[in-house]
Steps between C-alpha positions, in 0.01 A plus 500: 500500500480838363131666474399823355232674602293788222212694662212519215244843461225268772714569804335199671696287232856444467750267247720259595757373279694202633737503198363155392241307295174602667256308257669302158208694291199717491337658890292393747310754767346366795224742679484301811555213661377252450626562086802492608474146616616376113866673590717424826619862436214713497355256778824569737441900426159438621605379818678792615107605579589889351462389089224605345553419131824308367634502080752291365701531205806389278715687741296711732243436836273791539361498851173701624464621858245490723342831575573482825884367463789681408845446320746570778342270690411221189789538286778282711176248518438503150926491402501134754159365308672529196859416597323140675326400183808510283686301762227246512505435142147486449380629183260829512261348315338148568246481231668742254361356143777298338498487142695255421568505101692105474168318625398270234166577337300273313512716157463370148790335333683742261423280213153604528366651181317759742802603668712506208284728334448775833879489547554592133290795526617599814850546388431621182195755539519575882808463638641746222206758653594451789856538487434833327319680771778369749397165638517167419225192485634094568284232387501251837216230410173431368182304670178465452451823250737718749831616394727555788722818417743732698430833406796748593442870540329722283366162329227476731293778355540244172281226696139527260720605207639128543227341618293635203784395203514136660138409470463681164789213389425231745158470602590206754650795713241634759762768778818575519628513873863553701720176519441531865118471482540092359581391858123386613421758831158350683467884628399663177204259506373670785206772537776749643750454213186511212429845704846640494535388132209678386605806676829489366398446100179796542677733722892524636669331119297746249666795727828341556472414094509846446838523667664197264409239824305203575422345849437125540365284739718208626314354759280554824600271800218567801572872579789540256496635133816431320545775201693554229607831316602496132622692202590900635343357850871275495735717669276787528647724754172584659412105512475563862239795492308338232459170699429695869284779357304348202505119489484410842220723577281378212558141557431550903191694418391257265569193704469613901671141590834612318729601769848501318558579088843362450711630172725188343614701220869502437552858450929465437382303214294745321550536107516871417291667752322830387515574882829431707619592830623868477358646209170624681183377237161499698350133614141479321359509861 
């Protein structure tokens, strides 16, 4: 097994690219620990005794010395870490959010006069919109006044807009939320995930909106926050520094118990990115 190594500007952190699937979507960074315990990988980095901070990726494991370590000595410790996890098969995530789209929900039959109606106007008013600015929007389900939608891209920034044209035509309609959302998560009952989702609507999204992206909550599991990042967020190139630098520090100041901010976004699927790898753009943190 072939890894490359890239040193980074912090010269107490290096890359390692193992030239395979690192994490199937979105990042994870674990700042000690015992946050690493949700990921056999970032766990066995740990227990060379010399990490300091550990990153995952698609394709990448960023790993943070101790100040009083250094990489001659690390590096060959670091390369066998890495080269026993693949060969033990263990995933590098244990409780990486899995969202998985063929559960069966509960919606309302499509012979419903409700849903007949929002589906009309979806594809005739919004979609069309939507499509224009260079995204799409997917009618998924309808329950209990929510309509379950996949918003792609740029459509995102579209959200009120929708939400505003479907209760001016069908009153019965109350939110509009991701397709993802209709799986029932206990955690976003909690005090923690209320917290986080008030910080999120008054403070990170109306500066992320500015940059054509939306953040969303997708669940809180004891120390964990599970995120998602949508619209221009979706295969942002600075994903990384906006989740490290911005998010992850508001949510941890927020909520002291948060020890690990995990990203589940798949950012090879994003529609149209304004901001891809490459082609520089700043991150709204």
């Amino acid at each position: 097994m072939l890894i490359q190594t890239e040193d980074t500007q912090d010269p107490s952190t290096m890359t390692f690219l193992p030239g395979r699937t690192v994490l199937e979507a979105g990042s994870a960074d674990f700042s000690d620990a015992e946050a690493a315990k949700v990921s056999p990988l970032a766990e066995r980095l740990y227990q060379t005794g010399s990490v300091k901070a550990v990153a995952l990726g698609p394709d990448f494991i960023r790993v943070t010395r101790s100040d009083d370590a250094d990489w001659p000595a690390l590096k060959g410790t670091i390369l066998h870490a890495i080269v026993d996890h693949f060969m033990s098969g263990e995933p590098a995530l244990l409780e990486q959010e899995a969202e998985d789209n063929s559960i069966a929900i509960d919606f309302e039959p499509e012979t419903s006069a409700v849903v007949a109606e929002v589906k009309e106007l979806i594809e005739t008013r919004i979609r069309p919109a939507a499509v224009q600015n260079g995204g799409d929007v997917t009618f998924h389900g309808y329950k209990d006044g929510i309509v379950y939608v996949d918003m792609q891209g740029p459509a995102v920034s579209l959200r009120d807009g929708t939400l505003n044209v479907l209760r001016h035509y069908v009153p019965e309609v109350i939110d509009i939320r991701d397709f993802r959302d209709a799986i029932p998560k206990p955690g976003l009952s909690t005090p923690e995930a209320e917290t986080i989702q008030r910080l999120l609507k008054e403070q990170i999204n109306p500066t992320v909106a500015a940059h054509g992206g939306h953040i969303s909550l997708v669940d809180v599991k004891e120390d964990i926050v599970y995120i998602r990042l949508e619209g221009a967020c979706q295969g942002c190139g600075m994903a990384d520094v906006t989740l490290k630098q911005g998010v992850e520090f508001e949510i941890r100041q927020a909520v002291p118990t948060i020890k690990t901010v995990l990203d589940t976004t798949d950012h090879a699927g994003g529609t149209n990115p304004y901001y891809q790898p490459g082609k520089g753009g700043a991150s709204p943190f």
